[in-house]
C-alpha positions as CSV (number, residue, x, y, z in Angstrom):
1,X,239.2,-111.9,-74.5
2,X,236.5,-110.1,-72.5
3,X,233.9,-111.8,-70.5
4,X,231.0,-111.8,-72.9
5,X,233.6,-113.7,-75.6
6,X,234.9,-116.5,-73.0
7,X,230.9,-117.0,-72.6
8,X,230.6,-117.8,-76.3
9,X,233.5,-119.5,-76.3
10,X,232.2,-122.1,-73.0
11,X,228.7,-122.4,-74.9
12,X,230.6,-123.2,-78.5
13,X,232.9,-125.5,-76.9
14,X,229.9,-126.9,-74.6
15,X,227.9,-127.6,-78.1
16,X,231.0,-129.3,-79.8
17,X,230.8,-132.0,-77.5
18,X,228.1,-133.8,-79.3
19,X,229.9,-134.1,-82.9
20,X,230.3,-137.8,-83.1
21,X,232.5,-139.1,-86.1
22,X,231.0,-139.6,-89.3
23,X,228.6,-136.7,-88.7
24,X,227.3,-134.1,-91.5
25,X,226.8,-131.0,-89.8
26,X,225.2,-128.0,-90.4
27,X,227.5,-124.6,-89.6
28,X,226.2,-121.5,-88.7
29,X,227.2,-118.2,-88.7
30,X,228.0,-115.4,-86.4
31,X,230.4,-114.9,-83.7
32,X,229.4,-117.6,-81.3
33,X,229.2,-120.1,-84.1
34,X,232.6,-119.4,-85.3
35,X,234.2,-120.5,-81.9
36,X,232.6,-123.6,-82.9
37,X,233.6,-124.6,-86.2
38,X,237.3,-123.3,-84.3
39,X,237.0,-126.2,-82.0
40,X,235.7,-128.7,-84.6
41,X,238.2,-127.7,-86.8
42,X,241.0,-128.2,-83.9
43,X,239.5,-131.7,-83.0
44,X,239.8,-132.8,-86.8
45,X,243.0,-131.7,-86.7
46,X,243.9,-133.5,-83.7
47,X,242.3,-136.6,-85.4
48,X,239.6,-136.4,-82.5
49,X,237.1,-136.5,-85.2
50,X,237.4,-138.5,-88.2
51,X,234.9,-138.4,-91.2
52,X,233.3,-135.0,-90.3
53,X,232.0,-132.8,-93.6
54,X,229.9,-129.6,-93.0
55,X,227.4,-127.4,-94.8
56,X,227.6,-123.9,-94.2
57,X,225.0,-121.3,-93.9
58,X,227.4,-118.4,-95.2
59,X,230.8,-118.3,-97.9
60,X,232.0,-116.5,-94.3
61,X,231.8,-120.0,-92.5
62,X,232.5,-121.7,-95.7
63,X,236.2,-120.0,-95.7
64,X,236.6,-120.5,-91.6
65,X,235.6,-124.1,-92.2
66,X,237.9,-125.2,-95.4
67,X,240.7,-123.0,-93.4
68,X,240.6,-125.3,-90.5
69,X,240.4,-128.4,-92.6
70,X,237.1,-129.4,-92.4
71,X,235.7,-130.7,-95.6
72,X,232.3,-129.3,-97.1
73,X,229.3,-130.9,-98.5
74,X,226.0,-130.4,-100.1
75,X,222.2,-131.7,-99.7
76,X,222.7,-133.0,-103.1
77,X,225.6,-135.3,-101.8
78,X,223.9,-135.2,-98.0
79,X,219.9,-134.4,-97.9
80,X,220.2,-134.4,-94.0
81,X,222.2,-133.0,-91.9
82,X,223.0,-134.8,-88.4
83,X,223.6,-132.0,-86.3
84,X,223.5,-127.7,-86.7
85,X,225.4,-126.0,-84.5
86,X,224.2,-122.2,-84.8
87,X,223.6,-119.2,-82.8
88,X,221.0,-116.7,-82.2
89,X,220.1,-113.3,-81.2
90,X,217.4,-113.4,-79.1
91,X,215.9,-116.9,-77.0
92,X,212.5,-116.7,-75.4
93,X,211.6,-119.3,-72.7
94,X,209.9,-121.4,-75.5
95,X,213.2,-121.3,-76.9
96,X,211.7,-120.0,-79.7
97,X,214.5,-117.6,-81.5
98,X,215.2,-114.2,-83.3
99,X,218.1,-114.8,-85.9
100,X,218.9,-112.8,-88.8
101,X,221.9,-110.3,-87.3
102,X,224.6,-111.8,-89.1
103,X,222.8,-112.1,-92.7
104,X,222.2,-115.1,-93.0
105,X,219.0,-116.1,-92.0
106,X,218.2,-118.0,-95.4
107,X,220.2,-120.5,-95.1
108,X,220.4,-121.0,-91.6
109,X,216.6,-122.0,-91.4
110,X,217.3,-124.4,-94.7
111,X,220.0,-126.0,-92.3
112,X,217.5,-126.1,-89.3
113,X,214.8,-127.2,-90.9
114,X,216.6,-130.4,-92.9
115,X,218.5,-131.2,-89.4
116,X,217.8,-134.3,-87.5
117,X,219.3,-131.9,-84.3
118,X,219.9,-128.8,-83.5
119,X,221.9,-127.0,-81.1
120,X,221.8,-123.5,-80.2
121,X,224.4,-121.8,-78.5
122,X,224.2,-118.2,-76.9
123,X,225.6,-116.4,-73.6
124,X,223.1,-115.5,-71.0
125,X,222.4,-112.0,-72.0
126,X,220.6,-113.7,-75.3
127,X,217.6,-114.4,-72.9
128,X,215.0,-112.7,-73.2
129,X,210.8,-113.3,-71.7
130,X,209.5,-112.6,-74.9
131,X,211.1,-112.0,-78.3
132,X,211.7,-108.7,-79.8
133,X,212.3,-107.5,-76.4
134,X,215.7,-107.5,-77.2
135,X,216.7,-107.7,-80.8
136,X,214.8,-106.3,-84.2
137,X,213.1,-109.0,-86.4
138,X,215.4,-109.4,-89.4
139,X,213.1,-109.8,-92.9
140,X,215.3,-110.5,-96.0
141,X,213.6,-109.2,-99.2
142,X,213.7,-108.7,-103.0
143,X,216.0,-105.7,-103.5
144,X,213.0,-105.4,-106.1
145,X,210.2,-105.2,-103.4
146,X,212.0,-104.0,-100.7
147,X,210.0,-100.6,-100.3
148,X,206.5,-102.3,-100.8
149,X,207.6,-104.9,-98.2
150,X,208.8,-102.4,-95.9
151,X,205.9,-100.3,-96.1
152,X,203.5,-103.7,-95.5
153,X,205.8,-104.4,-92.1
154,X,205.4,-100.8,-90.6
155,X,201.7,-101.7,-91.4
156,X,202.0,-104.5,-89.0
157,X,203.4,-101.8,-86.7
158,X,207.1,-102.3,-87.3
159,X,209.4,-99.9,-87.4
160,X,211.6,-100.4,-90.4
161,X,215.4,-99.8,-91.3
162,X,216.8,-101.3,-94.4
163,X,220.6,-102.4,-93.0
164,X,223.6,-100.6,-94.4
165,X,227.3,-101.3,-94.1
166,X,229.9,-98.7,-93.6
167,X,227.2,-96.3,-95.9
168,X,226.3,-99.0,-98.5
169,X,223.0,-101.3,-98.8
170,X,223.9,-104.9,-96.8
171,X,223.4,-107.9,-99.6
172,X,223.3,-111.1,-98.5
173,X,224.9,-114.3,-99.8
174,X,221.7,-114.6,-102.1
175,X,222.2,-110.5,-103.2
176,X,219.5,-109.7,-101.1
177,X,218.1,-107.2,-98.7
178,X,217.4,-107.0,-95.0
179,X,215.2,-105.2,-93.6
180,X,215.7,-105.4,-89.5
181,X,212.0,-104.6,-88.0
182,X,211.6,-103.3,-84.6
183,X,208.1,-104.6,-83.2
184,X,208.5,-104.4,-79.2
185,X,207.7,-107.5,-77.9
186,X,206.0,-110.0,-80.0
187,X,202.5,-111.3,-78.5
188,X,201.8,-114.0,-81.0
189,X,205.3,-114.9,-83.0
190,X,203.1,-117.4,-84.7
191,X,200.9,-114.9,-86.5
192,X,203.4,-112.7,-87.2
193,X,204.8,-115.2,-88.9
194,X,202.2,-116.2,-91.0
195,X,201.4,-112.5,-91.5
196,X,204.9,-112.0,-92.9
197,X,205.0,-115.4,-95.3
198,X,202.2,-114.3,-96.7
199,X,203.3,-111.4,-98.6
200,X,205.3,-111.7,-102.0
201,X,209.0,-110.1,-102.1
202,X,209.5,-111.3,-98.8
203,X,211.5,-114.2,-99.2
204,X,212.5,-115.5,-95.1
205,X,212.0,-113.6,-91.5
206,X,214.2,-114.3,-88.6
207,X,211.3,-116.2,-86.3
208,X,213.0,-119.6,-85.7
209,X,210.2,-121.3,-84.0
210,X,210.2,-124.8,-82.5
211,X,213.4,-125.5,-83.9
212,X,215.8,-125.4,-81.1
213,X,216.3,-129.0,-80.0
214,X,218.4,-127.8,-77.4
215,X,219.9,-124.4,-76.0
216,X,223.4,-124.7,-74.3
217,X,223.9,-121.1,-72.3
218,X,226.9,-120.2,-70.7
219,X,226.9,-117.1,-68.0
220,X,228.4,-116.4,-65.0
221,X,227.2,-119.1,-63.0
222,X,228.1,-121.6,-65.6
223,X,226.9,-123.7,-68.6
224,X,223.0,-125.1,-68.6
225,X,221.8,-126.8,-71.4
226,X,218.0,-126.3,-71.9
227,X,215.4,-128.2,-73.8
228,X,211.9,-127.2,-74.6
C-alpha cells in the first residue's frame, strides 16, 4: 500500500469511529469511502456494531457493502439517514467540496442532503484554497441535452470534456452523462451554482456546498478533523 492509500485508509478508519449501533448510514463512493464501508463491515462482523443498515450512493458500494455483511436500506423504510460517510475530490477552506469523480454525484448529494451528519474523509493533498484549483467540476446531464448543456457551460467559460471509459461514453447508475468542466478557480461557487441549476438537461453538478459537517484529513503529520 503506498503512502497516499495508508492516508485514506487513517482518514476512513478515523471517520468510522463515530458509527454508533443502531445507526442508518449513508455510504459513499470512491476509493477513500470504500476503506470505510471495509472497516464497518469488519466491525459488524466482529459484532462491534450491531443493528447497522446502510444506503448506498452507487450498485458499486451496494455490492462492497452486502459483501461484507452489512445490510441495506431505503428512504422509503429510513427517510433519514444518521450519518454519511463519503469522500471528495477537492476541499476548500469553507469546506465547501468538488465531488463528482467517481460518478456518482446524484446520489451522494440525495444522501448529504437527507443526513442529520456528515463526514467527509480525504488525505491532505484534497486541500485546496479555492475550488477548481485542483479538480474539474463534474455536471451529470441528459444523454439527450448533453451537447446543448455543454455548449451553455463553456459559455460560462468552462472548458468541457464529456467522460469516456476505456473509449466508450461513462453512464452513470441513472444512464447518464458527465460532463467534467474545467473552470480554474471558482470565485463565487454559489453563482455558479445557481447558474448551472438553472438550465434544463442538467440534472446535478459536483458543488457540495455547506454540507460537510465535518472533514477528517489524514497526512503526514497526522489526522485533524475540521469543522466549518
Amino acid at each position: 500500500m503506498n503512502e497516499i492509500e495508508q492516508l485514506k485508509r487513517q482518514a476512513a478508519e478515523k471517520a468510522v469511529e463515530y458509527v454508533r449501533d443502531g445507526m442508518v448510514l449513508g455510504l459513499g463512493t470512491g476509493s477513500t469511502t470504500a476503506y470505510a464501508i471495509q472497516r464497518i463491515g469488519e466491525r459488524v462482523q466482529a459484532g462491534e456494531l450491531k443493528n447497522i443498515v446502510g444506503i448506498p450512493s452507487s450498485e458499486k458500494t451496494a455490492r462492497q457493502a452486502l459483501e461484507l455483511g452489512i445490510h441495506l436500506t431505503t428512504f422509503e423504510q429510513h427517510p433519514v439517514i444518521d450519518l454519511t460517510i463519503d469522500g471528495a475530490d477537492e476541499v476548500d477552506p469553507q469546506l465547501n467540496l468538488i465531488k463528482g469523480g467517481g460518478g456518482a454525484l446524484l446520489r451522494e448529494k440525495v444522501l448529504a442532503q437527507n443526513s442529520k451528519q456528515v463526514i467527509i474523509i480525504v488525505d491532505e493533498s484534497k486541500l485546496s484554497p479555492q475550488l477548481g484549483s485542483k479538480w474539474p467540476l463534474p455536471v451529470e446531464v441528459l444523454p439527450f441535452a448533453w451537447q446543448p448543456a455543454a455548449r451553455f457551460l463553456e459559455s460560462l467559460g468552462a472548458k468541457v470534456t464529456l467522460r469516456q471509459d476505456q473509449q466508450h461514453i461513462f453512464e452513470t447508475d441513472q444512464g447518464n452523462f458527465i460532463l467534467d468542466c474545467r473552470f480554474g478557480p471558482i470565485e463565487n461557487p454559489e453563482d455558479l451554482e445557481r447558474r448551472i441549476k438553472s438550465r434544463a438537461g442538467i440534472l446535478e453538478h459536483g458543488l457540495f456546498l455547506g454540507l460537510a459537517h465535518r472533514v477528517i484529513v489524514a497526512g503526514k503529520n497526522g489526522v485533524q478533523e475540521l469543522e466549518p
